[in-house]
C-alpha positions in Angstrom: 96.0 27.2 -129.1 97.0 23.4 -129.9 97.0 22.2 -133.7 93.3 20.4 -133.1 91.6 23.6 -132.0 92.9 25.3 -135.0 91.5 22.2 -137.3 87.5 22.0 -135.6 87.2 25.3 -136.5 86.8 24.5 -140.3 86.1 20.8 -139.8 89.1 19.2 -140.8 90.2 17.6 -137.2 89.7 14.2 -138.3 92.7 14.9 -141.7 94.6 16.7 -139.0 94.4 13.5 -136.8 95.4 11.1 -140.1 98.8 13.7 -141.0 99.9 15.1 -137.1 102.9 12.5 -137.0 104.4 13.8 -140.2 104.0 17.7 -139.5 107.4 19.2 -138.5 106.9 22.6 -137.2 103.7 23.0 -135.2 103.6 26.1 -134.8 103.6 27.0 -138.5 101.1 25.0 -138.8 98.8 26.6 -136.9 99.4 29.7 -138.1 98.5 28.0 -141.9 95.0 26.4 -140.3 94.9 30.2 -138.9 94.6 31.6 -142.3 92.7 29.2 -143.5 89.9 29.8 -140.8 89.8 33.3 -142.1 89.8 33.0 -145.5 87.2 29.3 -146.0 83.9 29.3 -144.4 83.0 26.1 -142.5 81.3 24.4 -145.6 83.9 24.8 -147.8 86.5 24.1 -145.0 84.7 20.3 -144.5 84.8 19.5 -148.1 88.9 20.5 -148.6 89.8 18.7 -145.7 87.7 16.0 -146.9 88.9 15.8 -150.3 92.8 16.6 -149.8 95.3 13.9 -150.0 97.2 13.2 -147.4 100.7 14.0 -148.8 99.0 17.2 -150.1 98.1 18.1 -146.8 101.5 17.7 -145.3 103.2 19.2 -147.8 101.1 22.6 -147.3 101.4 22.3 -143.4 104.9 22.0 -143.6 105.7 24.8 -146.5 102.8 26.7 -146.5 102.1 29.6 -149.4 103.3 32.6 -148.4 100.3 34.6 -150.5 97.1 33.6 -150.2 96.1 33.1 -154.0 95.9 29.6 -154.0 93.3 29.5 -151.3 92.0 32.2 -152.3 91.3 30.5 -155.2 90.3 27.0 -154.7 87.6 28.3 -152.3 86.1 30.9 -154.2 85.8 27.9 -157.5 85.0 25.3 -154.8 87.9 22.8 -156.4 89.2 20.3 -154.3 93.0 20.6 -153.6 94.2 17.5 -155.7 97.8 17.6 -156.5 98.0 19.1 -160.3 95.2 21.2 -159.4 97.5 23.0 -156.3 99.8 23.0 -158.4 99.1 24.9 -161.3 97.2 27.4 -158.7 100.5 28.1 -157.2 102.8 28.5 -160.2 99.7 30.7 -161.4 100.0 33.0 -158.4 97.7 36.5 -158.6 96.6 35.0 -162.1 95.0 31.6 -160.6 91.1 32.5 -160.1 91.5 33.6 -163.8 93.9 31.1 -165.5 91.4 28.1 -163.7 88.4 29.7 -165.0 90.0 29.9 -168.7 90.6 26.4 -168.1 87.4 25.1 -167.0 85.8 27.1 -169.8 87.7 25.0 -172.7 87.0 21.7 -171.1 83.0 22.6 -170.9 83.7 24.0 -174.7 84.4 20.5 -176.4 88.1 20.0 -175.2 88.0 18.0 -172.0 91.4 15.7 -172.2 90.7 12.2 -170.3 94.7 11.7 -170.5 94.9 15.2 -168.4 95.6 14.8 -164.8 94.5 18.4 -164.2 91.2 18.3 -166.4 90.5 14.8 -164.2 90.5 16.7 -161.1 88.7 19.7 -162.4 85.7 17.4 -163.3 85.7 15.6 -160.2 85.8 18.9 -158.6 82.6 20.0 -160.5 81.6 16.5 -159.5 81.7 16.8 -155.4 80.3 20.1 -155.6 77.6 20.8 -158.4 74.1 20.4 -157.6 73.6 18.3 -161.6 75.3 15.5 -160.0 73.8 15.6 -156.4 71.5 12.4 -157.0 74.9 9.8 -158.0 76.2 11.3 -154.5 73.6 10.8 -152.6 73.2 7.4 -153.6 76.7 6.4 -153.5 78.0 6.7 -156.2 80.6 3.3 -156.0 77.7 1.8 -158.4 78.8 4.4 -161.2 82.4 3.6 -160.1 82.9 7.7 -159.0 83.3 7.4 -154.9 86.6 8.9 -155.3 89.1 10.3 -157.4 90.1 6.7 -158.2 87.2 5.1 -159.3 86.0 9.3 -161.2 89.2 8.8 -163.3 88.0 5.3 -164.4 84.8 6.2 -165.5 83.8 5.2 -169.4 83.9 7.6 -172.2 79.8 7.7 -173.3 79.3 10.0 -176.1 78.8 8.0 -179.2 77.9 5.5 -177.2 74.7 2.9 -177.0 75.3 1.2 -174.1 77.3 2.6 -171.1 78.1 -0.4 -168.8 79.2 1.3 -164.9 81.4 -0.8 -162.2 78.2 -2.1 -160.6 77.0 -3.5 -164.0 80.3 -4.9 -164.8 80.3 -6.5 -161.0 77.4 -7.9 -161.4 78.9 -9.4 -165.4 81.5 -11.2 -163.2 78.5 -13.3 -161.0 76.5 -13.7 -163.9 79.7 -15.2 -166.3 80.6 -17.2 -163.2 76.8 -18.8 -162.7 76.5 -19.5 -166.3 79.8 -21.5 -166.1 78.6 -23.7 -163.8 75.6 -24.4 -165.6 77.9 -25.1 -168.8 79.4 -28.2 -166.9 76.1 -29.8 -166.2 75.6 -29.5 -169.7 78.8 -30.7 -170.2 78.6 -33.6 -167.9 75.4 -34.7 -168.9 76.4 -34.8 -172.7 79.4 -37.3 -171.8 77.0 -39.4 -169.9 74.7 -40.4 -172.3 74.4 -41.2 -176.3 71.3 -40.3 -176.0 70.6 -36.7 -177.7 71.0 -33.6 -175.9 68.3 -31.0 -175.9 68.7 -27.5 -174.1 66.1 -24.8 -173.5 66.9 -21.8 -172.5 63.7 -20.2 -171.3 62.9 -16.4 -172.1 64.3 -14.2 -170.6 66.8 -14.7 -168.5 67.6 -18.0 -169.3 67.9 -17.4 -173.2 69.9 -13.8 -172.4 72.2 -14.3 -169.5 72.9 -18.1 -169.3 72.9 -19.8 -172.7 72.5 -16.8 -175.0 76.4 -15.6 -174.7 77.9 -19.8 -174.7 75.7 -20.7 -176.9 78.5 -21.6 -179.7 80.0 -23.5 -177.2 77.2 -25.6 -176.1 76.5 -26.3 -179.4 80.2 -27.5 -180.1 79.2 -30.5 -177.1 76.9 -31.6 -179.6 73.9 -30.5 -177.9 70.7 -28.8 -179.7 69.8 -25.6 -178.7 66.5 -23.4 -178.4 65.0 -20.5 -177.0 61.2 -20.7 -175.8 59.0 -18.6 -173.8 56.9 -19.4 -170.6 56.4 -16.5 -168.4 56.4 -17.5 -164.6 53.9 -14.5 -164.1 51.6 -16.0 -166.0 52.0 -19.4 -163.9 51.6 -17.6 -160.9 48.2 -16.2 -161.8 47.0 -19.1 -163.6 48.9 -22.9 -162.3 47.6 -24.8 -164.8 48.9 -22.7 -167.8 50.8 -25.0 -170.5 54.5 -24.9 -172.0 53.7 -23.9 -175.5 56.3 -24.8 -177.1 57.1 -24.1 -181.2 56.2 -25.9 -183.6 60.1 -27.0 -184.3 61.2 -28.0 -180.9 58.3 -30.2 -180.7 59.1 -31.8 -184.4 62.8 -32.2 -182.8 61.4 -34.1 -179.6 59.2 -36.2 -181.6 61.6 -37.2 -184.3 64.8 -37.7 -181.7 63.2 -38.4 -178.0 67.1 -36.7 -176.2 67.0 -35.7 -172.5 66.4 -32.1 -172.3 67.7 -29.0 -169.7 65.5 -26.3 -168.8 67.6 -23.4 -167.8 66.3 -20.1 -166.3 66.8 -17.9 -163.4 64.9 -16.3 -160.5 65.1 -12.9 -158.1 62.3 -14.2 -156.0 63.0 -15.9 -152.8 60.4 -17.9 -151.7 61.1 -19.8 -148.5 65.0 -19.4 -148.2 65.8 -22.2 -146.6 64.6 -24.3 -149.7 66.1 -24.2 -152.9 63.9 -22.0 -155.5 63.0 -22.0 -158.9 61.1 -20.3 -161.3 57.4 -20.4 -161.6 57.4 -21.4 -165.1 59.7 -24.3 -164.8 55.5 -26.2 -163.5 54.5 -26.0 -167.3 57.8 -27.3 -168.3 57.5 -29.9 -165.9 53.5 -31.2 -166.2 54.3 -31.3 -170.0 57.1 -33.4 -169.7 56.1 -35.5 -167.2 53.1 -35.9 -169.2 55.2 -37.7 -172.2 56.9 -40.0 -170.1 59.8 -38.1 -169.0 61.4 -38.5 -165.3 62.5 -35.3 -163.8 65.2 -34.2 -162.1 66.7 -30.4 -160.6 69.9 -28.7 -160.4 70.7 -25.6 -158.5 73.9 -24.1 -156.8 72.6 -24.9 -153.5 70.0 -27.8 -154.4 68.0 -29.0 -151.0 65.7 -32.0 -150.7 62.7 -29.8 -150.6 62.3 -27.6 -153.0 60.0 -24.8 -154.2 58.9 -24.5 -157.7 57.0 -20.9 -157.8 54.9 -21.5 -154.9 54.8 -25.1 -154.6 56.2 -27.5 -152.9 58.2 -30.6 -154.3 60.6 -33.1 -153.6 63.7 -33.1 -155.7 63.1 -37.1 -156.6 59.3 -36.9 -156.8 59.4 -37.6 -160.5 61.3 -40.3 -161.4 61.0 -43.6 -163.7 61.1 -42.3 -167.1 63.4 -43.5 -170.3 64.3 -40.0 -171.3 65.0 -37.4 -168.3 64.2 -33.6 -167.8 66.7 -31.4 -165.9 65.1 -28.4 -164.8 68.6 -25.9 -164.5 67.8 -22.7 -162.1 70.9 -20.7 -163.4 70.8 -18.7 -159.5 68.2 -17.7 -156.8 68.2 -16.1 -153.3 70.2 -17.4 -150.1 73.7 -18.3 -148.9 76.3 -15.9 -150.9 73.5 -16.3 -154.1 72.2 -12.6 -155.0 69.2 -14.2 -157.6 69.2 -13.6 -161.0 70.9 -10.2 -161.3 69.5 -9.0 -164.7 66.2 -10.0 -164.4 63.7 -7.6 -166.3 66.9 -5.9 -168.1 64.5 -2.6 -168.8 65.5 -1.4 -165.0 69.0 -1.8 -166.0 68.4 0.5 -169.2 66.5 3.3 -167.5 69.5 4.1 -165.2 71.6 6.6 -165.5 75.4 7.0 -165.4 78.0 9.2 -164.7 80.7 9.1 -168.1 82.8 11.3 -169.9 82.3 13.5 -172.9 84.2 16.3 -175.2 82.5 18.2 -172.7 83.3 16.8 -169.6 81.9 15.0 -166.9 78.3 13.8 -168.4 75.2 11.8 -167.8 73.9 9.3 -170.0 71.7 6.4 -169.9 73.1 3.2 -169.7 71.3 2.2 -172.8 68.9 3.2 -175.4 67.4 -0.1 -175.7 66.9 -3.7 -173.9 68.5 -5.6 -177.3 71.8 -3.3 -177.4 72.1 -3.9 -173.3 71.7 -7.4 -173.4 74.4 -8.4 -176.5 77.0 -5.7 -174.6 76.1 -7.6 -171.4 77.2 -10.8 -173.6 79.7 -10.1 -174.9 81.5 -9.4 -171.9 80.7 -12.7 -170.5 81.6 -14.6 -173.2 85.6 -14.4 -172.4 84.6 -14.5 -168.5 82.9 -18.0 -169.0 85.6 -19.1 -171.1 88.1 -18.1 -168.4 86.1 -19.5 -166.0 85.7 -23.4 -168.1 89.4 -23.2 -169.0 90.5 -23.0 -165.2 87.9 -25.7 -164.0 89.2 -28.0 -166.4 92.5 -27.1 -165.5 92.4 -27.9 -162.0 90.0 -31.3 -162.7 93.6 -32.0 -164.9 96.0 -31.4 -161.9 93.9 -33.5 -159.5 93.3 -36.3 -161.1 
């Protein structure tokens, strides 16, 4: 019977497939996949095969055990045949059902070692096999940054903790750093193009959290004056005509120094995609403004002629002719490589749950207790991504010029 037959009979064909080149005795082999078809059932047989590592593999097809403890063993505790693991089964020998067990006891009693190879693999064996963490495998778990044995050994340490940030929040950091460095230089560039005075709004919330809440030092270093109001674009949806009511101290600032003023916000909606988007409430910004004389103008990554302001439909140089002008900043939206506004409604983001290690072991925790401790950890890891981000722009403008 050839090598193959030997494999499908416990599902590991396509592992066989990946290793045949390397295996130097085939008929030994087969007589180690023999064995193997006696002592794993077909279940079992699919998840070793798909969990071995390659140089694993060959190294047991081409000096296999002589005993059968270490199979013996990793089937009957379902463990996945990583390296340390095999290894301390086979020095173990008769005593490696009962030495792993011991083992696996002290890490679930408080003394789980994240700088242990062999307690790693233990977890992530508990991992690809325990109903508890069925749900992060059937949804993929690459957003929790535990796909594989990789990304498992990565994952944060979250007892202790009040706010446990995974791979796909920290992916989604890198965007959001990245969009509100681009917003930074028109703030920039619109400061060094006019005396007049600067006045930025960052609009609640995602504006005021994820844009200009983590540079706000630094936009305030460009001289500019910063605030944080609140116009909810649901309640422009349902009613059009509802008014930017703004505080009491913005207004005094307006009145007293008449600067040009940036709007900044977000969106997740997409509206018609083929037209640049931008939040509902940026209509009350812009009917009050236009109101006092003001001429207005947009930016956006991808700005188009057309453009859609919540549900309506504007030209992007419909309102112009004023002495002082109104930028009206969308941060991100939908289309081309733009994902919207990523943390939008951050309570979604705080209701999750993610896979992290405790003295205990592998653990689930939420990724925070509460909306206020998500967003400051969410900027403070942008802060040193936007800086990054400014320093290299400006160093490239340098080289170029």
């Amino acid at each position: 019977m050839k090598i193959l037959d030997y494999a499908k009979r416990i599902g590991g064909e396509e592992a066989i497939m990946r290793v045949k080149g390397l295996i130097e005795n085939e008929f030994r082999s087969c007589d180690f996949l023999r064995r193997l078809s006696i002592t794993f059932d077909r279940n079992y047989g699919k998840f070793f095969f798909a969990t071995i590592p390659d140089e694993v593999l060959v190294r047991l097809l081409n000096s296999p055990p002589v005993d059968c403890y270490l199979m013996e063993a990793l089937y009957t505790m379902s463990l996945a045949p990583l390296p340390e693991t095999v290894h301390f089964a086979q020095c173990a020998g008769k005593k490696a059902v009962y030495d792993l067990e011991a083992m696996i006891i002290n890490i679930g009693s408080g003394n789980f070692d994240p700088n242990s190879r062999l307690h790693l693999e233990l977890e992530y064996s508990r991992y690809r096999s325990s109903a508890e963490f069925s749900r992060f495998r059937d949804e993929g778990t690459l957003s929790f940054g535990a796909a594989d044995f990789c990304y498992f050994s990565k994952l944060p340490w979250v007892e202790g903790t009040d706010v446990n940030l995974g791979q796909g929040e920290r992916d989604y950091i890198n965007i959001t750093a990245a969009e509100a460095a681009d917003v930074f230089r028109v703030i920039n560039e619109k400061k060094a193009s006019s005396t007049n005075p600067l006045l930025v709004i960052a609009n609640m919330r995602y504006g005021s959290y994820f844009v200009v809440g983590p540079m706000e030092g630094l936009i305030s270093d460009l001289g500019a004056y910063v605030v944080h109001e609140y116009v909810s674009s649901f309640d422009l949806d349902k009613y059009p005509e509802f008014r930017a009511y703004l505080s009491s101290g913005t207004l005094d600032f307006i009145e007293k120094n008449r600067p040009d003023v940036l709007v900044v916000d977000g969106t997740t909606c997409p509206g018609n995609v083929s037209l640049s988007r931008f939040p509902s409430a940026m209509l009350a910004y812009i009917r009050e403004f236009k109101e006092a004389g003001y001429s207005i103008s947009f930016w956006h990554p991808m700005l188009t002629d057309l453009i859609m302001v919540g549900k309506t439909m504007m030209g992007k140089d419909d309102f112009k002719g004023g002495d002082r002008e109104l930028t009206v900043v969308c941060a991100n939206s939908i289309g081309g490589s733009y994902s919207g506004a990523l943390f939008d409604d951050p309570e979604k983001y705080c209701i999750r749950a993610c896979l992290g290690f405790t003295r205990n072991g592998l653990s689930v925790a939420p990724v925070s207790m509460d909306v206020d401790s998500f967003v400051k950890a969410v900027q403070r890891e942008m802060m040193p991504l936007i800086i990054e981000d400014i320093q290299k722009a400006a160093a490239t403008s340098a080289l170029s010029a």
